[in-house]
FIVEXLUM-392124 format. One line per 4 residues: number of its first residue (from 0); for each residue x, y, z of C-alpha. Coordinates in Angstrom, 3 decimals, always signed. Layout:
BEGIN
NUM	X:Y:Z ~ ...
This chain:
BEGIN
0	+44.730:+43.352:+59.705 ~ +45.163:+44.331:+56.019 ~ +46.837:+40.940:+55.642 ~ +43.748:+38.954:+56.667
4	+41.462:+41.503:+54.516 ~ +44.060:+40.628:+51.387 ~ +43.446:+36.417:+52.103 ~ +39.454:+37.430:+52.501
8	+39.600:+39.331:+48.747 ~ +41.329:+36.558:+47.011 ~ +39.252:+33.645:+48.929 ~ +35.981:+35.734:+47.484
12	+37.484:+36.179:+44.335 ~ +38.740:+32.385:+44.419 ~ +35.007:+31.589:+45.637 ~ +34.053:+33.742:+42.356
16	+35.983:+31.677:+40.103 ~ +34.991:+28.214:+40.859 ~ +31.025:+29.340:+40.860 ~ +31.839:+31.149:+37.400
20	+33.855:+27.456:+36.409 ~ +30.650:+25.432:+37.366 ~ +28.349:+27.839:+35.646 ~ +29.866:+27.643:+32.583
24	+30.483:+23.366:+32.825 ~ +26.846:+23.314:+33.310 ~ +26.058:+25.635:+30.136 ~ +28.640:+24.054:+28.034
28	+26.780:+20.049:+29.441 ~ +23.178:+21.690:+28.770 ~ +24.068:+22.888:+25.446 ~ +25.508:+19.610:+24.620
32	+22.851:+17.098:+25.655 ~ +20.452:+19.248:+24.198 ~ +21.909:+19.963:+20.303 ~ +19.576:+18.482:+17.459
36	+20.626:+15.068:+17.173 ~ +21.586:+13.909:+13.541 ~ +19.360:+11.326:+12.000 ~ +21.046:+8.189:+10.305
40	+17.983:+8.280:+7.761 ~ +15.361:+10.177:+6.014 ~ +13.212:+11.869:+8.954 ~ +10.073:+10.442:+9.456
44	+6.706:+12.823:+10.023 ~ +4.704:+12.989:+13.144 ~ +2.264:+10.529:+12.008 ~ +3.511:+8.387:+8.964
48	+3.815:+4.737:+9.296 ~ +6.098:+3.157:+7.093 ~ +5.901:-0.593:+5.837 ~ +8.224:-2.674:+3.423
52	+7.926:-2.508:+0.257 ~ +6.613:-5.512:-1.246 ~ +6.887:-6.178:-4.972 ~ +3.808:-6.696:-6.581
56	+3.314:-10.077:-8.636 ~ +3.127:-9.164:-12.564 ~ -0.065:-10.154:-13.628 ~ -0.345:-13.388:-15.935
60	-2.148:-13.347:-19.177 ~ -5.858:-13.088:-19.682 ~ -7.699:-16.361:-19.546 ~ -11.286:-14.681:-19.213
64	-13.429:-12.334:-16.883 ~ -11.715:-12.236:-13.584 ~ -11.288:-9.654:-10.739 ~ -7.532:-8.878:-10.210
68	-7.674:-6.604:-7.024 ~ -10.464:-5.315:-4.690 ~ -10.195:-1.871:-2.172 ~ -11.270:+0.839:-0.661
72	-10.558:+4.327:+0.106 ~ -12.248:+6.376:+3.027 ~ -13.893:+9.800:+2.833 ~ -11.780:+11.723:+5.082
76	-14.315:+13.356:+7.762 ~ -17.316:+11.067:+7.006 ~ -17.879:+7.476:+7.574 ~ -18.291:+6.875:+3.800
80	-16.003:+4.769:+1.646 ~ -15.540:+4.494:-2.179 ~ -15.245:+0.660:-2.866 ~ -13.129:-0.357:-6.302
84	-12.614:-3.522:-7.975 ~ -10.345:-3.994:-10.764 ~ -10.040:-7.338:-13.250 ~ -9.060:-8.193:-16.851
88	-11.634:-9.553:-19.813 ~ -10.859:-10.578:-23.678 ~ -10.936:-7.620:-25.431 ~ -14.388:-9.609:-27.342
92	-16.193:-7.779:-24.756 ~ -16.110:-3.624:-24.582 ~ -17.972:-3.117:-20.885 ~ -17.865:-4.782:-17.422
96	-20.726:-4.320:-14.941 ~ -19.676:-4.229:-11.492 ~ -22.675:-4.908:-8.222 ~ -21.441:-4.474:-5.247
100	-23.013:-6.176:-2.590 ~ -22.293:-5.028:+1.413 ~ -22.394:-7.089:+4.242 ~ -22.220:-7.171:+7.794
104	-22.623:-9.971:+10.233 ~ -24.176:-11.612:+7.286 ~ -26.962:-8.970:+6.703 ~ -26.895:-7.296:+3.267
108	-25.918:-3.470:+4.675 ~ -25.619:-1.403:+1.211 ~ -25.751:-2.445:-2.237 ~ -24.505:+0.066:-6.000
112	-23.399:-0.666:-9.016 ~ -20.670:+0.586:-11.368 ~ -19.477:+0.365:-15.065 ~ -16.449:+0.262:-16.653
116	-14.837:+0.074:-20.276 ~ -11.771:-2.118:-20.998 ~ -8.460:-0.795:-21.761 ~ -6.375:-2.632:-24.164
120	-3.674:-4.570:-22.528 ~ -1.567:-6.337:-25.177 ~ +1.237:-7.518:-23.284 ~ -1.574:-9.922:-21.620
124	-3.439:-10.690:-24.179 ~ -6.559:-8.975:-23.753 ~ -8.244:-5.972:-21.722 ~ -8.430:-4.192:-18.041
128	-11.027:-2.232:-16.357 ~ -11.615:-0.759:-13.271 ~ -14.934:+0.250:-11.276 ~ -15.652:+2.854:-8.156
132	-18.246:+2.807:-6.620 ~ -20.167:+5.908:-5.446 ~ -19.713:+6.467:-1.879 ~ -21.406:+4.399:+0.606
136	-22.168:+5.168:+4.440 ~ -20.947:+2.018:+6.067 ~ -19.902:+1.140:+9.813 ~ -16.193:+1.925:+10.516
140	-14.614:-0.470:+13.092 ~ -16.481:-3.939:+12.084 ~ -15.712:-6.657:+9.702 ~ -17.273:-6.057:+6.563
144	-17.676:-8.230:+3.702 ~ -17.668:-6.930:+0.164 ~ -19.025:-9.488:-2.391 ~ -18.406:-8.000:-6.022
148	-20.656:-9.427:-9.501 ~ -18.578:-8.838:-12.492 ~ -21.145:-9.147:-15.874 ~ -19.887:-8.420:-19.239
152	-21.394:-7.598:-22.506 ~ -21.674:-11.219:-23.255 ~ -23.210:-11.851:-20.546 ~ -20.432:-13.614:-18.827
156	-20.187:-13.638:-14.748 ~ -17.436:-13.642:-12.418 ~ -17.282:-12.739:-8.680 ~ -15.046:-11.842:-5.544
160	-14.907:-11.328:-2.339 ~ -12.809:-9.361:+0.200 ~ -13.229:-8.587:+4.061 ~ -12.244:-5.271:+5.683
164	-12.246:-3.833:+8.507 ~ -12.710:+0.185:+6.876 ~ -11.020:+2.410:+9.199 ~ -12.731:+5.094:+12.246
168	-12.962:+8.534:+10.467
């Protein structure tokens, strides 16, 4: 009898053993599979998109009034949107007046105005300037057509256009 209680012990404490081996496979597989995994590059945030980079073109020289580059930038909260425009001029002239005209589905939505000095540009032969407008309540989601009216102090005109589609607050 205290032989078959002796084989009962050590097939518990054999039973003990291989539970105990298990256990600790399992913790050892868990801790594994779940470790912070390394990242090959920078980390990224929750939200940031990331595009290539794309070199810009250098601009050419001056040959007159001209708008270079057109944008806009949202309120953040508020369907509103600053609209800019920026463009180059002989350095003759010392102020560009900038109309902004905004339109959508062909109907004339909003309309402002801006003015702008010129900044001395040498490299290109003449000036640069740059006009915001005040903020303007548009429709988010919809094509929208901004039509710019450049006028300079001598009375000189030059114009551009540019669609967006200005993003959902």
């Amino acid at each position: 009898m205290e032989e078959q209680e002796q084989t009962t012990q050590a097939s518990g404490s054999l039973t003990y053993y291989i539970l105990g081996a298990v256990v600790l496979v399992l913790i050892v597989g868990g801790v594994y599979f779940l470790r912070p995994k390394s990242a090959t590059g920078p980390a990224q945030l929750g939200n940031e998109v990331t595009s290539p980079v794309v070199a810009s073109p250098t601009p050419g020289p001056i040959t007159g009034l001209a708008c270079e580059r057109q944008w806009y930038n949202p309120v953040v909260g508020f369907a509103k949107y600053f609209l800019g425009v920026e463009g180059a001029d002989f350095m003759t002239t010392k102020k560009v007046m900038c109309n902004f005209s905004v339109s959508v589905g062909g109907k004339v939505v909003a309309t402002t105005s801006a003015q702008s000095t010129l900044t001395q540009a040498v490299s290109r032969g003449g000036g640069t300037f740059r006009c915001d407008s005040p903020s303007l309540e548009l429709e988010p989601n919809v094509p929208t057509v901004v039509d710019v009216l450049l006028k300079n102090d001598t009375n000189q005109t030059a114009s551009c256009t540019q669609t967006f589609v200005l993003p959902q607050p």
